[in-house]
C-alpha positions as a Markdown table, in Angstrom:
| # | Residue | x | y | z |
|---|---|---|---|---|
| 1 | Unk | 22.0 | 3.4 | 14.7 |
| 2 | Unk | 21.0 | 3.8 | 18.4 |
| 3 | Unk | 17.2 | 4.9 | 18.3 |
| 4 | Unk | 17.5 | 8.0 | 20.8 |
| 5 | Unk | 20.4 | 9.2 | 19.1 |
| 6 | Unk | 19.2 | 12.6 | 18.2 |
| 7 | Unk | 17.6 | 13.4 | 14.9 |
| 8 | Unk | 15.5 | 16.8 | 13.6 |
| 9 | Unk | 12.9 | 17.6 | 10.8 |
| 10 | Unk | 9.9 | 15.4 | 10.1 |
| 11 | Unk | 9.9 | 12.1 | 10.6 |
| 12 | Unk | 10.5 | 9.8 | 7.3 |
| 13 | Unk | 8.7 | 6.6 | 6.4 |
| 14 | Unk | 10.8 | 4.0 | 4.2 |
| 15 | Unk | 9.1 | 1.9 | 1.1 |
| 16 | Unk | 11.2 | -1.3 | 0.0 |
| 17 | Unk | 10.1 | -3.1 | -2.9 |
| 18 | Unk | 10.8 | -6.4 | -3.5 |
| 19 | Unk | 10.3 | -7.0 | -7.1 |
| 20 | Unk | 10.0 | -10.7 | -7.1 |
| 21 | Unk | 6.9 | -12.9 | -7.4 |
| 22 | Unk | 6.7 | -16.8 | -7.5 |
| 23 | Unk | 4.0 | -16.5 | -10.1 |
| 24 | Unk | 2.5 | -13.8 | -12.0 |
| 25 | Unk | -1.7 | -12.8 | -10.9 |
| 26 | Unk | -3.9 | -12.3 | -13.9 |
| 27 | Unk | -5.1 | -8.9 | -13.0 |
| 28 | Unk | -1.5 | -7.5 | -12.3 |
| 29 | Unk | 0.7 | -4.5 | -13.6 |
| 30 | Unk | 2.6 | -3.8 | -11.0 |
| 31 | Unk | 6.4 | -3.6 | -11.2 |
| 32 | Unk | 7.2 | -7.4 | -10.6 |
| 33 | Unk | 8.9 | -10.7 | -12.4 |
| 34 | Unk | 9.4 | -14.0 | -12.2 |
| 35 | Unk | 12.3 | -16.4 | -12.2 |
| 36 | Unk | 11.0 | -17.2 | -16.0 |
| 37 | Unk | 10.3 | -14.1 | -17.0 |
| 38 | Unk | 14.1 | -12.7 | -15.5 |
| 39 | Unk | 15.7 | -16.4 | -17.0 |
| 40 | Unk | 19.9 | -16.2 | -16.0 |
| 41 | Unk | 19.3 | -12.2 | -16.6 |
| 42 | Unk | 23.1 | -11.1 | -15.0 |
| 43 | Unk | 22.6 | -8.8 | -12.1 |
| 44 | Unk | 18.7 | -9.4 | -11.3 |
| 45 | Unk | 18.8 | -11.7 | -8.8 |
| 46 | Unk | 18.6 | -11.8 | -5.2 |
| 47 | Unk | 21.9 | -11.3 | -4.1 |
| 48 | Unk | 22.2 | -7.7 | -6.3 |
| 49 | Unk | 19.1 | -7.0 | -5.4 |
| 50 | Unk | 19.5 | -7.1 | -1.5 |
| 51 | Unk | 23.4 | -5.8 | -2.1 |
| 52 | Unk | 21.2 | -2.6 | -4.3 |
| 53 | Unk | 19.5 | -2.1 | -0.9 |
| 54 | Unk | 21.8 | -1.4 | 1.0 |
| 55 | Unk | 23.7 | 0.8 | -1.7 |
| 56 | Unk | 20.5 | 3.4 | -1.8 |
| 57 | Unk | 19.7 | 3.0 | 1.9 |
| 58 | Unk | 23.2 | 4.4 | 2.4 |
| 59 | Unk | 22.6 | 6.8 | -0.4 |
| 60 | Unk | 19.4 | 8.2 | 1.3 |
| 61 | Unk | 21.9 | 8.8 | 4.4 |
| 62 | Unk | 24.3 | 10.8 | 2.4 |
| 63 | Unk | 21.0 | 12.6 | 0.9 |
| 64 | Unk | 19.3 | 13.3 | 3.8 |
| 65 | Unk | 22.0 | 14.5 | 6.4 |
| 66 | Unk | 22.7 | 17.0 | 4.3 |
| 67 | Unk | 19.0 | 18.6 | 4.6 |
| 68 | Unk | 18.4 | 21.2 | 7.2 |
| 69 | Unk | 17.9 | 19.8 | 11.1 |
| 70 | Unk | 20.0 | 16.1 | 10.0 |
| 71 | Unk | 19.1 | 12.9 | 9.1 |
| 72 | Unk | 15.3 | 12.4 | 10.1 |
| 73 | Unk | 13.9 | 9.5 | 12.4 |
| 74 | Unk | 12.3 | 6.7 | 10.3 |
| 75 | Unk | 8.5 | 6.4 | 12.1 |
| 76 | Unk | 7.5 | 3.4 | 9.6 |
| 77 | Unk | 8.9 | 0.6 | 7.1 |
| 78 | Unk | 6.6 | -0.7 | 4.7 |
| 79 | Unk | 8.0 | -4.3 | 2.4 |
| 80 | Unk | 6.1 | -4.3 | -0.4 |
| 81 | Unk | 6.2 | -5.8 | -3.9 |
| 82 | Unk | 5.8 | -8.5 | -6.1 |
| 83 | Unk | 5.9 | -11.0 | -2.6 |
| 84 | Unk | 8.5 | -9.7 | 0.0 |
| 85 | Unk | 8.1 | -13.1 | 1.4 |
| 86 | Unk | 9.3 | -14.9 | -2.2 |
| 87 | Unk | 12.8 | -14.1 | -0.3 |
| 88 | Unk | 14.2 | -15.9 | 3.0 |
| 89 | Unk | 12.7 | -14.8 | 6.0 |
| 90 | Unk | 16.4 | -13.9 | 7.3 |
| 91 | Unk | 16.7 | -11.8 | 3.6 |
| 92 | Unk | 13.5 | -10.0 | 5.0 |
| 93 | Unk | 15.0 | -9.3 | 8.4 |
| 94 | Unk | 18.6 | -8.3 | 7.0 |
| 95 | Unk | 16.3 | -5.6 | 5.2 |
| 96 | Unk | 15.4 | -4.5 | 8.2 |
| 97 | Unk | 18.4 | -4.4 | 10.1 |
| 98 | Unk | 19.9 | -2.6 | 7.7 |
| 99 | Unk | 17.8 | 0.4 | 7.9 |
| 100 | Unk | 17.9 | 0.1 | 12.0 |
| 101 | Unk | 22.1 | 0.0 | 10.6 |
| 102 | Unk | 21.8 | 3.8 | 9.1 |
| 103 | Unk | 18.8 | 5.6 | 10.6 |
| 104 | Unk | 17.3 | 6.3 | 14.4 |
| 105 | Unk | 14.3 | 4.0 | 14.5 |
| 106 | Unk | 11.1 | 5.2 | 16.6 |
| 107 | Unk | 10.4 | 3.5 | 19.8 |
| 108 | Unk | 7.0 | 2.1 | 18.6 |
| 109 | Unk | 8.1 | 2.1 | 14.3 |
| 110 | Unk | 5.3 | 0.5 | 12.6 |
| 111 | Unk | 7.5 | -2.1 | 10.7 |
| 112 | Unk | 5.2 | -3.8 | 7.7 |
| 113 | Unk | 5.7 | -6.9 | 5.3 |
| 114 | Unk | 3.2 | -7.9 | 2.3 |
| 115 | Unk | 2.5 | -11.4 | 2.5 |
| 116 | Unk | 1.3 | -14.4 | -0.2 |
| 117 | Unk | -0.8 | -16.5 | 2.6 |
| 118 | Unk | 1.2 | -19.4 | 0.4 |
| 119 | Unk | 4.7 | -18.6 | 0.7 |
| 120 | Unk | 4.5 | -18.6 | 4.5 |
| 121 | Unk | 5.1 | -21.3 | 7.2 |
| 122 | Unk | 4.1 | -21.0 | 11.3 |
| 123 | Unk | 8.8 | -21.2 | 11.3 |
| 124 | Unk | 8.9 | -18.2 | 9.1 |
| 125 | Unk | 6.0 | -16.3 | 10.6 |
| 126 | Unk | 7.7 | -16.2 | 13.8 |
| 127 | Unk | 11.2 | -15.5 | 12.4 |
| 128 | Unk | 9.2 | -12.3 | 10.8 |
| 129 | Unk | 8.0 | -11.2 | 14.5 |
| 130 | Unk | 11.7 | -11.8 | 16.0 |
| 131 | Unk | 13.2 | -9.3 | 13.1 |
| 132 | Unk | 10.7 | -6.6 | 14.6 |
| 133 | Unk | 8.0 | -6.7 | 11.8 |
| 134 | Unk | 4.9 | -5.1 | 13.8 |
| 135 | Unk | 2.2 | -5.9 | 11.2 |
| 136 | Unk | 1.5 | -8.8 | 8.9 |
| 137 | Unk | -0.4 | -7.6 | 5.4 |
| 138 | Unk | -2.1 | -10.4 | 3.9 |
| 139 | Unk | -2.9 | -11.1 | 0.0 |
| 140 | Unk | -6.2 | -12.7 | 0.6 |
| 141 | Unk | -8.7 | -11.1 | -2.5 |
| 142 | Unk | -11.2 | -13.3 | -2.0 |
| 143 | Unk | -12.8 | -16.5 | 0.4 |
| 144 | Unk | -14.6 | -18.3 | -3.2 |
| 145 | Unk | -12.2 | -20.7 | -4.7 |
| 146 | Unk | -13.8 | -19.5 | -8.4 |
| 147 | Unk | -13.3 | -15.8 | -7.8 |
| 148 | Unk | -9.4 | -16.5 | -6.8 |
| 149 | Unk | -9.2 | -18.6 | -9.9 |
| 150 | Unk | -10.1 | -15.9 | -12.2 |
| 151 | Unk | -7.6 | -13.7 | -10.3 |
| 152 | Unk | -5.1 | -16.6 | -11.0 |
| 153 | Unk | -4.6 | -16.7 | -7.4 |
| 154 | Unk | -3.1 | -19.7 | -5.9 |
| 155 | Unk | -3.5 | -20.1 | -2.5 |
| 156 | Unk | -6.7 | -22.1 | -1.1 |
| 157 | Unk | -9.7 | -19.8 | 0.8 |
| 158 | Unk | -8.4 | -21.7 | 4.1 |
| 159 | Unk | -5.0 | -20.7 | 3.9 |
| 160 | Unk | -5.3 | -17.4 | 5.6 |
| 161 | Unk | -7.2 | -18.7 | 8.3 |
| 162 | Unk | -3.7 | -20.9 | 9.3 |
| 163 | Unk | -1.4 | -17.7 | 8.7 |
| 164 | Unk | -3.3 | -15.3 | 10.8 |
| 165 | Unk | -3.4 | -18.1 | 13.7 |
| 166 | Unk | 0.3 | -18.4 | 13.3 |
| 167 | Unk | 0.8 | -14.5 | 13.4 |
| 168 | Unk | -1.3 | -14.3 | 16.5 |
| 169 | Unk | 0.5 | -17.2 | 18.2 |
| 170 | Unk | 4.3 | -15.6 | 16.7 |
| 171 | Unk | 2.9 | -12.2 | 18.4 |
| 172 | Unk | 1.8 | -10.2 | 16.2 |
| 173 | Unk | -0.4 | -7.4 | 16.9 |
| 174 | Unk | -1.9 | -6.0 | 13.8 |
| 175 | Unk | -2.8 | -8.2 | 10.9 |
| 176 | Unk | -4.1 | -6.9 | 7.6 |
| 177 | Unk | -6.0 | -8.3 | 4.9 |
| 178 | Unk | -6.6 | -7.4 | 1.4 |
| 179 | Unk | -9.7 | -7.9 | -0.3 |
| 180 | Unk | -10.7 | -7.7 | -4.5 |
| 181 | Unk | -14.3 | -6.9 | -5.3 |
| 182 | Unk | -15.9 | -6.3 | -8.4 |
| 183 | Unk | -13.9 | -9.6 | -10.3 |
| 184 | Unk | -16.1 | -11.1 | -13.5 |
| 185 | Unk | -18.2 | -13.4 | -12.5 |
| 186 | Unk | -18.2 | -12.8 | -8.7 |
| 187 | Unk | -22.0 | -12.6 | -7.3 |
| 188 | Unk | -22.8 | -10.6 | -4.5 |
| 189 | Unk | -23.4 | -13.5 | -2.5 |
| 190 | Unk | -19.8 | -14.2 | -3.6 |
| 191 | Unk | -18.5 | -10.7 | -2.0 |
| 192 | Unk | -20.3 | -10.8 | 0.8 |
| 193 | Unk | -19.0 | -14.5 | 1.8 |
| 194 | Unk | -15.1 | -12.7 | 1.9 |
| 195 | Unk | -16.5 | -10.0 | 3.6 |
| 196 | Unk | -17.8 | -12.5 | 6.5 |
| 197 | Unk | -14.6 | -14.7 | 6.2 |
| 198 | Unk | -12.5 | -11.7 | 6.8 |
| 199 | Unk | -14.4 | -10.6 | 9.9 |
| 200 | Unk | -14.5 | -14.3 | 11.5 |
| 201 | Unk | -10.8 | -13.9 | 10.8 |
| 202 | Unk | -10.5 | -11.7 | 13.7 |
| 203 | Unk | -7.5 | -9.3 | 11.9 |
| 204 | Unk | -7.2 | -5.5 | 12.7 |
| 205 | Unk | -7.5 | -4.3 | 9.2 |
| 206 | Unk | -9.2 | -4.8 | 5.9 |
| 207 | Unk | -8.4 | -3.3 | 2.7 |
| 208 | Unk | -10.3 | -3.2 | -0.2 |
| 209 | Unk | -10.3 | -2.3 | -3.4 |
| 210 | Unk | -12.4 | -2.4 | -7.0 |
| 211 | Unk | -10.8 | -4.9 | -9.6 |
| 212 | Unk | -9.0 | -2.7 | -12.1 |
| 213 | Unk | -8.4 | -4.6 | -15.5 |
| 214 | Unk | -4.9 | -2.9 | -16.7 |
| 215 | Unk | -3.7 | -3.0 | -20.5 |
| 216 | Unk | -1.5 | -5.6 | -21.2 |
| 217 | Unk | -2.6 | -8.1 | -18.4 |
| 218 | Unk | -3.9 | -11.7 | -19.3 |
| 219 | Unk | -7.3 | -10.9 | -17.3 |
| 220 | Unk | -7.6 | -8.0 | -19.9 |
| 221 | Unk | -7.1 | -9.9 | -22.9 |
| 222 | Unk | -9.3 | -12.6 | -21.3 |
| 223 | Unk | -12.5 | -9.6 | -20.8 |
| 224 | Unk | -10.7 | -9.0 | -24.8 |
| 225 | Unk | -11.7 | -12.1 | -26.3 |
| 226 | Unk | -15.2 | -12.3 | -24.5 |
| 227 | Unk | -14.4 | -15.4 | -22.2 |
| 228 | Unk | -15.0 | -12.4 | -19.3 |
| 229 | Unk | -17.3 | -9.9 | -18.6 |
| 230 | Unk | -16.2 | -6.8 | -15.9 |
| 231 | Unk | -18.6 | -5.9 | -13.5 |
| 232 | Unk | -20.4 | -2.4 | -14.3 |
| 233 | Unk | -20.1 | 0.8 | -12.4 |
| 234 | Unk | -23.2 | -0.3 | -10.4 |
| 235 | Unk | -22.0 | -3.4 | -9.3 |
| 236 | Unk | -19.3 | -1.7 | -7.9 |
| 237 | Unk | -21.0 | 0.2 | -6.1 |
| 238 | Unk | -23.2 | -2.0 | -4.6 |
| 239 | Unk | -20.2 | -3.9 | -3.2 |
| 240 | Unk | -18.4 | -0.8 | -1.6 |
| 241 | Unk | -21.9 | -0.1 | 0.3 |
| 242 | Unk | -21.9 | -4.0 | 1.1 |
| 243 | Unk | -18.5 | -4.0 | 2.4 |
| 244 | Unk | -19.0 | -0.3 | 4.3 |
| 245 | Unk | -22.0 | -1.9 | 6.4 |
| 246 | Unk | -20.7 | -5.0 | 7.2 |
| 247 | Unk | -17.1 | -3.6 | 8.1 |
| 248 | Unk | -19.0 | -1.2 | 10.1 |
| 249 | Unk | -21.3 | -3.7 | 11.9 |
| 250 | Unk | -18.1 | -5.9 | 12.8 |
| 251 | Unk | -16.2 | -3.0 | 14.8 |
| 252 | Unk | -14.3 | -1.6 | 11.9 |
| 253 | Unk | -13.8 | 2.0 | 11.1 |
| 254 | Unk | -13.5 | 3.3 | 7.6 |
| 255 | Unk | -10.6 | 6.1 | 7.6 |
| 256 | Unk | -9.7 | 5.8 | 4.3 |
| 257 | Unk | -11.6 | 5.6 | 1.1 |
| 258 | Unk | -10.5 | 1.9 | 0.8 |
| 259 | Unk | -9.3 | 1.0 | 3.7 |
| 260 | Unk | -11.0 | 0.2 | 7.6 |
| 261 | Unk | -9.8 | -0.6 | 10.7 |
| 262 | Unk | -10.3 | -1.2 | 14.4 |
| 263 | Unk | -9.8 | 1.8 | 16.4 |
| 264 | Unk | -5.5 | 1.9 | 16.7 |
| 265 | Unk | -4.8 | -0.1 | 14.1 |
| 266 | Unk | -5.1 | 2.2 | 10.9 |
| 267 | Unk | -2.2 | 1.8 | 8.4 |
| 268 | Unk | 0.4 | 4.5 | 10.1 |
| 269 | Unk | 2.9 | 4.2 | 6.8 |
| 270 | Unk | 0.0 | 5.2 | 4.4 |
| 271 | Unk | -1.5 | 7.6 | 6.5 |
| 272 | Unk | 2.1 | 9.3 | 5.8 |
| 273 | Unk | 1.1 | 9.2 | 1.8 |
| 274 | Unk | -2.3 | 10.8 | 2.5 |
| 275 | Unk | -1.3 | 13.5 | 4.7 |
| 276 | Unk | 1.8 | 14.4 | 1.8 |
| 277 | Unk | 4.6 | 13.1 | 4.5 |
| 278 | Unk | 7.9 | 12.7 | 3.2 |
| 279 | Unk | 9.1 | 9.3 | 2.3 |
| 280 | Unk | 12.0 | 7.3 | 0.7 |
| 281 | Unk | 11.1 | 4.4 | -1.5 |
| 282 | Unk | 14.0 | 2.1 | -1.7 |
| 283 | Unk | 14.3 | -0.3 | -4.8 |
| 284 | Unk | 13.4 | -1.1 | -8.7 |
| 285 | Unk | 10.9 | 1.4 | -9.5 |
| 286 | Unk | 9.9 | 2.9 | -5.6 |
| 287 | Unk | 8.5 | 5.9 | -5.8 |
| 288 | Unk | 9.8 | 8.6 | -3.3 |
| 289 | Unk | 9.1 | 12.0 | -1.9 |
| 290 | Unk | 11.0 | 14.3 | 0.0 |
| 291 | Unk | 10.5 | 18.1 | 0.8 |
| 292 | Unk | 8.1 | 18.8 | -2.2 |
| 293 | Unk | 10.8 | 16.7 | -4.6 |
| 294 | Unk | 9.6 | 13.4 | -6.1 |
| 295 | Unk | 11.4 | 11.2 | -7.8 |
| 296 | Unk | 10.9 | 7.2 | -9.0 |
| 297 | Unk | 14.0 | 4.9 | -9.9 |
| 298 | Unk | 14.7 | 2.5 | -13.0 |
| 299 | Unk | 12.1 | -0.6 | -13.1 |
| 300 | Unk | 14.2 | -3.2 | -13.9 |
| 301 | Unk | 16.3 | -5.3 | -11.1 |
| 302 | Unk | 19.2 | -5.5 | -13.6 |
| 303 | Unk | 19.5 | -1.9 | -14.2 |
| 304 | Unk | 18.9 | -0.4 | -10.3 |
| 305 | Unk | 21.8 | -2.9 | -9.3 |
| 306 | Unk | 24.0 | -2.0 | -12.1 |
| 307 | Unk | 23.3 | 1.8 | -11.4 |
| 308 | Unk | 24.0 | 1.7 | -7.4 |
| 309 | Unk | 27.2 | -1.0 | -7.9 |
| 310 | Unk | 28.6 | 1.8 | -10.0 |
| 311 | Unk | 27.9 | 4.6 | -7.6 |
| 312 | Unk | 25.4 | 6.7 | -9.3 |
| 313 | Unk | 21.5 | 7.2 | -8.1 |
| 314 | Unk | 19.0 | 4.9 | -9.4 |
| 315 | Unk | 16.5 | 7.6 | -10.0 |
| 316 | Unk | 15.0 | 7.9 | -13.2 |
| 317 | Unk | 13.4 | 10.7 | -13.1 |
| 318 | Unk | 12.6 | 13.6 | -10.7 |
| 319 | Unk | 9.9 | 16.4 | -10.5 |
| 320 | Unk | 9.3 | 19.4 | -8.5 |
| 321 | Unk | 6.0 | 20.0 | -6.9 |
| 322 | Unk | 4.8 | 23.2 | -7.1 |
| 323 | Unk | 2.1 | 25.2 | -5.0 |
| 324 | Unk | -0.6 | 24.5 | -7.5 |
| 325 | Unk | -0.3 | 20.8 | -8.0 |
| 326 | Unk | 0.6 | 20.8 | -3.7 |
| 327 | Unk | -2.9 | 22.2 | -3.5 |
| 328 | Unk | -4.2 | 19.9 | -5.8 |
| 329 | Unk | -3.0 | 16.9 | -3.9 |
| 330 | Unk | -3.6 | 17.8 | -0.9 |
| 331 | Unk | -7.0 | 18.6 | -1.5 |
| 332 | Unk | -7.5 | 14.9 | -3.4 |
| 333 | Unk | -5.7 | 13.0 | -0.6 |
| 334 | Unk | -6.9 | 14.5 | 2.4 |
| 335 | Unk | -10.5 | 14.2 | 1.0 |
| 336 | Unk | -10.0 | 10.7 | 1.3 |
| 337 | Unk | -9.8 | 10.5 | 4.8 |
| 338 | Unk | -12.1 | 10.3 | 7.5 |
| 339 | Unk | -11.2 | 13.2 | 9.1 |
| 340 | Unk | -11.7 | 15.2 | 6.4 |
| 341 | Unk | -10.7 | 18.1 | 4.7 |
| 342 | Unk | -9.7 | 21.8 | 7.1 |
| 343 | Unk | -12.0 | 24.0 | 4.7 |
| 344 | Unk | -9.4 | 26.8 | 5.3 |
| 345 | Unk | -7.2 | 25.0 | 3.3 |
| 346 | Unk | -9.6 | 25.6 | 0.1 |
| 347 | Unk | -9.7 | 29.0 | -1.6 |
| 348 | Unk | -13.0 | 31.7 | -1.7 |
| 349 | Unk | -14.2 | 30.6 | -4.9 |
| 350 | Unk | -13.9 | 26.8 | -3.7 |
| 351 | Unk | -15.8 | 27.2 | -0.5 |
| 352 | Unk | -18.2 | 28.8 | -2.1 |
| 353 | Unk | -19.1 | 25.2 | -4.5 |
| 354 | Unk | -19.3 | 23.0 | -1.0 |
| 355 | Unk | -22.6 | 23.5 | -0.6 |
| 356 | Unk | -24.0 | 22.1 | -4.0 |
| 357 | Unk | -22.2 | 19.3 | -2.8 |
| 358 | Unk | -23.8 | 19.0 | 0.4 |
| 359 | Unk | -27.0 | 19.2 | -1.3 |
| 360 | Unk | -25.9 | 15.9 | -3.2 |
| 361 | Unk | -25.5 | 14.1 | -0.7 |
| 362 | Unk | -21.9 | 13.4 | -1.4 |
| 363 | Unk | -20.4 | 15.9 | 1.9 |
| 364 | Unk | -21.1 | 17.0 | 5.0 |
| 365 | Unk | -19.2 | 20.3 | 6.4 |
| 366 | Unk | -18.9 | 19.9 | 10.8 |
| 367 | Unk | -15.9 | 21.7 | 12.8 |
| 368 | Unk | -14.7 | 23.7 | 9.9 |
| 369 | Unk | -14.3 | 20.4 | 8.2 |
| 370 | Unk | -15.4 | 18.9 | 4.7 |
| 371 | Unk | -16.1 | 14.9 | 5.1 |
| 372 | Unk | -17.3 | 12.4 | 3.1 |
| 373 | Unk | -20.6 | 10.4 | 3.2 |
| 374 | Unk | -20.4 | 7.0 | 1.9 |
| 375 | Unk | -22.0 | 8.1 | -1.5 |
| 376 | Unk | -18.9 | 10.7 | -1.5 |
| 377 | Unk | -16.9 | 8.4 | -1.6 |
| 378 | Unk | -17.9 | 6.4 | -4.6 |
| 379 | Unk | -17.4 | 10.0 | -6.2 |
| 380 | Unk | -14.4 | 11.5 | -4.8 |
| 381 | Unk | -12.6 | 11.8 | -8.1 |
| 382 | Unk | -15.6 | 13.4 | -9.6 |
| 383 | Unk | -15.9 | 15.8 | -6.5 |
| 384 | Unk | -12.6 | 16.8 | -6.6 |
| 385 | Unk | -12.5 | 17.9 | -10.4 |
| 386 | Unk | -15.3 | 20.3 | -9.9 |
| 387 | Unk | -14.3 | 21.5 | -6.8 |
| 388 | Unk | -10.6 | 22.7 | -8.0 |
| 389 | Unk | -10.5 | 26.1 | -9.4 |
């Protein structure tokens, strides 16, 4: 579709997950599988997968021209998984194109692929830039060979360097990369070492987030049988102060709890989650929401494909959200943000418990706004439960 064809409402943002991964990280739960763990599983491969896509994309056409003021104007794509880049780079762009296919496309879209530093080459890199990816995202957890090995992490600590030198030299203007903290074992000379690798990188953006051990993962039954121990709430701590000040010192902006940037280079697609935006998420087990509606499709690849070959939505369930629990959230995401919280937004009897938190250090109130200090945000959750009525 022609991107000034005309288009009203807000804009949308579009999540596709790829649900593939060459090999399965220690610490994960997410929604993923291997080639072993799908074996000759009819219907879950890549070619029903990708066919799938294009069955709900044109499903979320059907959907969404029939809302008030048309089909909206897609302002971001965000590929995420499992590893969007297990597939062909001319899978990933097809992806792409499809959407550009069915919706108006900003001038300026912020188009996004998750990476595995190891499943890329300087040939696919560039292929990724010629499809009209904007932003490369980079797995890269950690720069200490032992820490990425209890992650069961495969790629080397010098991998990354290669990929964002071929991203730069394919054209590509934001690179991302993710960072772990808080993993068994890991020393704070450890953390701090990725936190200086990441800035000599020279990327746009770092992410980075606390090690969660999740039921049912190998590193939990490894922390299980005593051959690990998790780092204390202290530790993690310490290393979300560490990784504020250095960020900070290298040019970086925090604007999200876990997340910093160089000025112009903030993640627009999950700004859009934050600030309650209405989004479609396209694939086994995307999450989407639309106009206060949410709703989040089968897990498996076998069943989404069977469901959309046969016509019918892929949706497994669906929920309303009501003015409470849109208070709620709006309250707990925009809190997270750097730009705070509009205190009109909070009722009488909430106002009234800002300033105990002000006295705890954890807030500061300027231009009618509630914002975080660093210490806030270490206890955002906490701040948010007794702030609710």
């Amino acid at each position: 579709m022609d991107e000034t064809e005309a288009s009203g409402g807000e804009p949308l943002s579009v999540y596709v997950h790829v649900p593939y991964c060459a090999a399965r990280c220690g610490y994960c739960d997410f929604n993923t599988y291997t080639a072993a763990e799908l074996g000759a599983v009819p219907g879950a491969g890549r070619d029903a997968y990708l066919a799938a896509v294009r069955s709900e994309l044109d499903l979320a056409v059907r959907t969404l021209s029939a809302r008030a003021g048309g089909l909206p104007v897609v302002s971001t794509v965000f590929v995420g998984g499992g590893t969007p880049t297990v597939l062909a780079a001319p899978e990933l762009a097809g992806i792409v194109d499809a959407i550009r296919e069915r919706f108006a496309v900003a001038p300026g879209a912020e188009i996004t692929t998750e990476a595995n530093p190891e499943t890329l080459t300087p040939a696919y890199v560039a292929a990724l830039a010629r499809a009209g990816f904007t932003r490369l995202s980079l797995g890269m957890q950690s720069a200490v060979e032992r820490v990425l090995a209890t992650l069961d992490r495969r790629h080397t600590p010098g991998r990354v360097a290669q990929v964002v030198a071929w991203a730069r030299a394919a054209g590509f203007a934001d690179v991302s990369v993710d960072l772990i903290y808080a993993s068994p074992g890991e020393s704070a000379a450890d953390w701090r070492a990725s936190l200086d690798a990441a800035v000599a990188l020279g990327v746009d953006h770092v992410s980075a987030y606390s090690l969660t051990i999740e039921p049912g993962t190998r590193l939990a039954a490894r922390v299980g049988r005593g051959e690990l121990v998790p780092a204390g709430d202290a530790v993690q701590a310490d290393d979300y102060e560490v990784a504020d000040d250095v960020l900070t010192r290298a040019g970086f902006r925090w604007y999200e709890i876990s997340n910093w940037a160089k000025p112009g280079h903030e993640c627009r697609h999950n700004l859009a989650y934050w600030r309650s935006g209405n989004w479609w998420g396209v694939g086994p087990g995307a999450h989407s929401h639309v106009d206060g509606v949410r709703w989040w499709n089968v897990k498996h690849p076998r069943e989404y494909a069977a469901r959309l070959a046969a016509g019918t939505s892929p949706a497994e369930g669906h929920e309303a959200v009501d003015a409470a629990a849109r208070h709620m959230e709006r309250v707990l995401l925009e809190l997270r943000l750097a730009d705070g919280l509009d205190i009109s937004v909070l009722t009488p009897s909430e106002r009234g418990r800002l300033p105990e938190f002000v006295q705890r250090g954890w807030a500061h109130l300027d231009d009618d706004r509630v914002r975080l200090t660093v210490r806030g945000r270490l206890m955002a959750d906490a701040m948010v439960r007794d702030l609710l009525d």
